[in-house]
C-alpha positions in Angstrom: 24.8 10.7 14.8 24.3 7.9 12.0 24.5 7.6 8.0 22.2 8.6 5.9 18.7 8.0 8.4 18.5 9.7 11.6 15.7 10.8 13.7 15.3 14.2 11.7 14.7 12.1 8.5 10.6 13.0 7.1 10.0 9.8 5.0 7.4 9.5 2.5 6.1 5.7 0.9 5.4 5.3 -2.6 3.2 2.9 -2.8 2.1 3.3 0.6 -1.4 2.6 -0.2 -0.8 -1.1 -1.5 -0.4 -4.2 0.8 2.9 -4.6 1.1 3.2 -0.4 1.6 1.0 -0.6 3.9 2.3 -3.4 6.2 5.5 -1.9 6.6 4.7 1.6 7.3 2.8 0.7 9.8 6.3 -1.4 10.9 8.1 1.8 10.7 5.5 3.8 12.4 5.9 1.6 15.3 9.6 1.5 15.1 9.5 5.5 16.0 9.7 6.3 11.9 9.1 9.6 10.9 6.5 8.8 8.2 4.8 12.0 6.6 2.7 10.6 3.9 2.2 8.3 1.1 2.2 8.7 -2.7 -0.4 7.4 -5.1 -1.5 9.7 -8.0 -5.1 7.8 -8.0 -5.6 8.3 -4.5 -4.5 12.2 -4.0 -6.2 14.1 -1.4 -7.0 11.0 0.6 -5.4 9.4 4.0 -4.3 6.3 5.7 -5.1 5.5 9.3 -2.3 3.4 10.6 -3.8 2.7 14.5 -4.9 6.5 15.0 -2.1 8.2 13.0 -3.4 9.8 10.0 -0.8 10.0 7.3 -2.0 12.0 4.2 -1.9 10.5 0.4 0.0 12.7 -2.4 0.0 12.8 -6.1 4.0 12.9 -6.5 6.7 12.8 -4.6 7.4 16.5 -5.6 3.7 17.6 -3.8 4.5 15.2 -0.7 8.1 17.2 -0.8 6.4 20.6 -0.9 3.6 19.7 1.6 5.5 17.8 4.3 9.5 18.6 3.7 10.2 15.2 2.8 13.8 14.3 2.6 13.2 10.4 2.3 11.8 8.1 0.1 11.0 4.1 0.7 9.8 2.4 -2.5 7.3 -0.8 -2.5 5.9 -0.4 -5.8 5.5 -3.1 -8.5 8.3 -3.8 -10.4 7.1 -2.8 -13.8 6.5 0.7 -12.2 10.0 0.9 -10.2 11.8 2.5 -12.8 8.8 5.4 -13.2 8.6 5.8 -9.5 12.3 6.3 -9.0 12.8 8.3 -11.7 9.6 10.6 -10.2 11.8 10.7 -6.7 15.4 11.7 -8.8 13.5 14.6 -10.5 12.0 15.8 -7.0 15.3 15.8 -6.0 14.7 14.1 -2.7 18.1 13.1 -0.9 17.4 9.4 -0.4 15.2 6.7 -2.4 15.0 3.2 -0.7 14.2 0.8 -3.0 13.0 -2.2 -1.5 11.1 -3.9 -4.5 13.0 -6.8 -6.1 12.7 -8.6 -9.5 13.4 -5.5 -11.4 14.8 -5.7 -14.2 18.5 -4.7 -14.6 18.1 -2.3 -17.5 15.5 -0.7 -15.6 18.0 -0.6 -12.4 20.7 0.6 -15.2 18.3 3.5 -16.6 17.2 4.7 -13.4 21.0 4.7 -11.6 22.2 6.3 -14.9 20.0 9.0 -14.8 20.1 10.1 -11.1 23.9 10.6 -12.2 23.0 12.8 -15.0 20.7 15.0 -12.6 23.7 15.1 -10.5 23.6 12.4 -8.1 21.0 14.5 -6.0 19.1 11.8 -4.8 21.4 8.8 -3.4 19.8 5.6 -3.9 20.1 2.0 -2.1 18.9 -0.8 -3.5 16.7 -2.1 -5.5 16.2 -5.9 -4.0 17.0 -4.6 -0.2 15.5 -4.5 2.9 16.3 -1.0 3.3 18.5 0.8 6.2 17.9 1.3 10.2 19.4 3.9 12.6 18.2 1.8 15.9 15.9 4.0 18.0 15.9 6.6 15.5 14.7 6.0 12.4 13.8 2.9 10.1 13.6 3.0 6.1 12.4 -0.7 4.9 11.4 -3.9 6.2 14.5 -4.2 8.5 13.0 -5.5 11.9 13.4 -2.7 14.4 13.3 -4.6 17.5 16.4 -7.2 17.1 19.1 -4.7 18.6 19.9 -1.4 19.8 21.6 1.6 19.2 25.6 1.6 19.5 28.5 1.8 17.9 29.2 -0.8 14.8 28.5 0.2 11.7 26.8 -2.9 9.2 27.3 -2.7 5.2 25.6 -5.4 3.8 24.5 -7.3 0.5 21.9 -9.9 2.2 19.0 -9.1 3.8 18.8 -12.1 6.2 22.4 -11.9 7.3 21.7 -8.1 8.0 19.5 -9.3 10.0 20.9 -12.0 11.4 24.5 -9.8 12.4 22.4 -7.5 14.1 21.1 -10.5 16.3 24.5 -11.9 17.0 25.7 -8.2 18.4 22.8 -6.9 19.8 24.4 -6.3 23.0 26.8 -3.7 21.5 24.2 -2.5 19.3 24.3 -0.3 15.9 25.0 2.6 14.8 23.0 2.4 11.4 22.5 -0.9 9.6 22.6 -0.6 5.6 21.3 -3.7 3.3 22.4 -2.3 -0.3 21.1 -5.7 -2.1 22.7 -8.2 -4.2 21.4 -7.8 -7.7 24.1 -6.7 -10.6 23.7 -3.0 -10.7 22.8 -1.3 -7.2 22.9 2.6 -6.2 24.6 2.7 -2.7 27.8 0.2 -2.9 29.9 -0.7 0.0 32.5 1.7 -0.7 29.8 4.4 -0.3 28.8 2.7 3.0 32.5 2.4 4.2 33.3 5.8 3.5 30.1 7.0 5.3 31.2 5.3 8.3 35.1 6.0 8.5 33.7 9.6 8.8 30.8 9.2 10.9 32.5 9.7 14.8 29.8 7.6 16.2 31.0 4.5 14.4 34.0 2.5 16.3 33.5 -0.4 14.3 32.6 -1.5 10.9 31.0 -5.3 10.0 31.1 -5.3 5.9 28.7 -8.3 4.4 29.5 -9.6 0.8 28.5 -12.5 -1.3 29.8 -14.3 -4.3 30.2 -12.9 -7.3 31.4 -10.0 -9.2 34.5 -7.9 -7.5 32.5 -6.1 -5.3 34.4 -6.6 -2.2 37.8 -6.6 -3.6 37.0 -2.9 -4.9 36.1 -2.2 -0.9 39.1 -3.9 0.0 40.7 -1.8 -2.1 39.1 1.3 -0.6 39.4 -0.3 2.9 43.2 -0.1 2.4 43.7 3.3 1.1 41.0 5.1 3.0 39.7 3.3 6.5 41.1 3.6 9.3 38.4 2.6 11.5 38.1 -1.8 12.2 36.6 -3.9 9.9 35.2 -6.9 10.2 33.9 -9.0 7.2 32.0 -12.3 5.8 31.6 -13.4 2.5 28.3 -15.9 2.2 29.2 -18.6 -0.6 32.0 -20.5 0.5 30.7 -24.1 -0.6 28.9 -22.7 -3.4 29.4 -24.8 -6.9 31.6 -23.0 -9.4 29.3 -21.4 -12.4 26.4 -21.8 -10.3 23.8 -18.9 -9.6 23.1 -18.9 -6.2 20.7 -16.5 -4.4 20.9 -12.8 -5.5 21.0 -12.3 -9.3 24.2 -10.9 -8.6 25.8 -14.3 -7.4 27.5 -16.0 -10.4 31.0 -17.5 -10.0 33.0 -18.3 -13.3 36.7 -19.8 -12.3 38.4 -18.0 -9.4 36.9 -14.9 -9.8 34.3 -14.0 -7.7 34.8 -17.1 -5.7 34.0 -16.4 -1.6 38.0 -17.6 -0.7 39.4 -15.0 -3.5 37.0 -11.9 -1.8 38.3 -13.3 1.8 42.1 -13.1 0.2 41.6 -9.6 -0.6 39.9 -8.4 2.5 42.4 -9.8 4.6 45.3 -8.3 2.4 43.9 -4.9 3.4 43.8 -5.8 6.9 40.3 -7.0 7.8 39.3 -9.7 9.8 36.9 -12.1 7.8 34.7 -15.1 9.7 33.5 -18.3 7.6 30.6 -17.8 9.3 28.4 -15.3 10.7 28.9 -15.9 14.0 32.5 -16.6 14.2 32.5 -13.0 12.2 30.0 -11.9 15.2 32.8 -12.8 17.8 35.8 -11.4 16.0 34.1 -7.9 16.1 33.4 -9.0 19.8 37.4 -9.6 20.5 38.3 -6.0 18.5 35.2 -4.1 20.8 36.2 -5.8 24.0 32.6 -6.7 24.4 
């Protein structure tokens, strides 16, 4: 089993067609990615050959849905077209919409997370500014590399891309169940509460790693959650901790004004609800080592 990607998953690319689209489905194709076709309204009716595989060209994601049963969505379109292109995937209804394009801008983010709640949360969204999520030797949605672990039984919640990346490394010997980079920017879809809760009821997840970063309360809302509702381990690590107060650092999301937000308050409050935070990734990397027995 996994969260929200598994093997059965049919995944379309908007923007498929483009450079970037194109680079990384043929990533995912390789990476054993159920990839079923491509949108682009000026290129309808036409295909991609990705080394021999043939994957057909739609108008919308609602014709791609009808033709192919599409229940995913990765999105590497421009930034000035995000908003239209997610909005498209919310009124198809698809279940899942990566959005992997960054430099959006947040009222765009805001418009387009505000109205998939109207619809009725029908489509769940992660992202924008992420490198997407990876059920290893299943399924990969984004520019996650597939080949830097295996399949097992920690779950990874993360706002970084690199240290996604980088924690799978460190524990590739005990592998992953699925591997979920939400982004950093201000407003995201898919939070780490949503993560957290997806893995405390998944039974293939023994262990849960939870990156956060400076800025905003993010991760003293899942500590919150952590305490009330997890049972499972976690393990956490907060990037930031010699970061300048009332700098911007990194993701648009890391600000620090004061104590709030600062990397030692976050630690303070993961630890209060019981989880073991590293200072660093890999001294995170062992203490999910020590609770594993691996």
């Amino acid at each position: 089993m996994a969260i929200f990607l598994t093997k059965e998953s049919k995944v379309i690319v908007q923007g498929m067609t483009g450079s970037e689209g194109q680079k990384h489905t043929k990533r995912m194709l390789a990476s054993g990615t159920n990839i079923v076709g491509g949108v682009n309204p000026r290129k309808a009716g036409t295909s991609v050959d990705f080394d021999g595989t043939e994957i057909p060209v739609f108008g919308s994601v609602t014709e791609a849905i009808e033709a192919t049963g599409a229940d995913v969505t990765v999105i590497f379109v421009p930034e000035k077209f995000t908003k239209s292109a997610v909005v498209e995937a919310i009124d198809a209804e698809i279940p899942l919409a990566v959005v992997i394009t960054e430099g959006i801008a947040v009222h765009d983010t805001a418009a387009f997370w505000s109205y998939a709640g109207k619809k009725g949360n029908k489509t769940r969204i992660v992202g924008p500014n992420c490198p997407g999520l990876i059920t290893p030797g299943q399924s990969n949605a984004g520019i996650i590399p597939a080949d830097i672990t295996k399949p097992g039984r920690i779950g990874l919640v993360s706002k970084s891309g690199t240290l996604t990346y980088q924690m799978m490394y460190e524990l590739r010997d005990l592998g992953f169940s699925t591997c979920v980079g939400i982004g950093g920017d201000p407003v995201i879809g898919t939070t780490h509460i949503d993560a957290l809760k997806a893995f405390e009821a998944d039974p293939d997840t023994d262990l849960i790693v939870m990156i956060g970063e400076i800025g905003g309360d993010a991760e003293e809302r899942a500590a919150d959650f952590i305490k009330a509702s997890v049972s499972k381990p976690v393990v956490g690590y907060v990037a930031g901790f010699t970061a300048p107060e009332g700098k911007t650092m990194g993701h648009a999301g890391a600000i620090v004004s004061g104590s709030s937000g600062t990397a030692q308050a976050k630690k303070e409050a993961l630890e209060a609800a019981g989880v073991k935070v590293g200072k660093t990734p890999s001294e995170t990397a062992r203490l999910a080592r020590e609770i594993l027995g691996g």
